[in-house]
C-alpha angles and dihedrals in degrees: 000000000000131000117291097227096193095052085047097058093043088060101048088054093048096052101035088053106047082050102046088042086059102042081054100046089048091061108041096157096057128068118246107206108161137033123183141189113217153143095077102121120204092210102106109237124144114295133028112227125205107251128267123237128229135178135170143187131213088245089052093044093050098047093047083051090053097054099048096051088053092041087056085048085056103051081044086067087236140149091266082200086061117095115271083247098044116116134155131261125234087236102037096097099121093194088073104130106169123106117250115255115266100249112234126217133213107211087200091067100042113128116206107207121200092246131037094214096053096087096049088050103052086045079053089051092044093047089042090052093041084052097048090044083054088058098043098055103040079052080051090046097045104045086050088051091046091052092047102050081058108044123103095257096055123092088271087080106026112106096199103048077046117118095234089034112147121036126161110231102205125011127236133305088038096048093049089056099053096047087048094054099040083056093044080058097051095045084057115040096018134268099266098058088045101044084049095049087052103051087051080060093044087047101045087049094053086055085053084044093054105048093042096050086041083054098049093043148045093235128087096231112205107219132186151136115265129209135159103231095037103030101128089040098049086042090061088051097059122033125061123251087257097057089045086048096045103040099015111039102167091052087047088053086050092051100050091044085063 
């Protein structure tokens, strides 16, 4: 007897849904963006598992930032009031007592330039470039910063770094016999056609997922399967062309070159 795909994506919906609708009434001051179905891995191994759902809010995803970023100024051993970009200059300890050396001239190696002033302005042009390249590169830094705190591969997409990040999505004894017949079915007709029938009906479930939260919300959720080795291609599934073109654009370009 093999899996009845139907009744397995049903169920999927039913239950993802009834999960994900809670966690976000629940939390009616925060905005939900993403929900994703994980944790089913396409490496075959011996038993197939139901998915897991995830889902995560700006404010979640800001204060988790947060916290993290305090927990690594900890372990740095460093004033967790300072700035994130303070740091301490060699010749900043204000308890230096000592008297700076008298500085000794060789009159053999004196260079008299045309202006006086020559030499104070070209210290002011070296002070005012060090200063600009300053600028430039801490724009550089901070507009990679800001790309890759929004690509696909940071913490903002990634299920499992997510606030609400592992929920079952049936109890035992359902979730044991699905997982027992989804293996029976790979034992039989091999791990690949099975793994890939089960990601259409993850697939397909995500799509149901999607309308039914969009309905129920102002938001536009994006909504999709994740997976390691397939995550740009599972991502295409999923998601509109407006969602590709609004929070990937790069995958959105690709799309609309096929």
């Amino acid at each position: 007897m093999g899996v009845d795909w139907t009744a397995l994506e049903e169920a999927i919906r039913v239950a993802a849904l009834r999960h994900a609708a809670e966690v976000i009434e629940a939390h009616p001051e925060q905005t939900f963006y993403a929900v994703a179905l994980h944790g089913v891995s396409t490496e075959e191994s011996e038993s197939i598992a139901m998915p897991l759902l995830a889902l995560n809010s700006l404010q979640a995803l800001a204060r988790d930032r947060a916290a993290e970023s305090r927990e690594q100024l900890v372990e740095r051993g460093e004033d967790v009031d300072e700035p994130d970009d303070y740091e301490d200059r060699p010749d900043a300890d204000e308890h230096n007592t000592l008297e700076p050396e008298p500085l000794v001239v060789d009159e053999d190696s004196l260079v008299i330039s045309d202006s006086e002033h020559d030499e104070e302005s070209e210290d002011e042009d070296d002070a005012d470039d060090g200063e600009d390249l300053d600028e430039v590169l801490a724009s550089i830094e901070a507009d990679l910063d800001a790309d890759d705190s929004e690509s696909f591969y940071s913490d903002k997409w990634e299920p499992s770094d997510w606030h609400w990040s592992s929920i079952d999505l049936c109890e035992e004894p359902a979730a044991g016999i699905w997982s027992e017949a989804l293996t029976d079915q790979a034992s039989r007709e091999g791990w690949e056609p099975t793994i890939k029938r089960y990601y259409h009906c993850l697939v397909a479930a995500a799509h149901s997922l999607r309308d039914e939260l969009n309905a129920k919300t102002s938001v536009d959720l994006v909504t999709y399967v994740a997976d390691e080795d397939h995550a740009e291609k599972l991502l295409r599934l999923c998601l509109t062309d407006q969602q590709l073109a609004t929070h990937f654009p790069q995958l959105g370009n690709l799309v609309q070159g096929h």
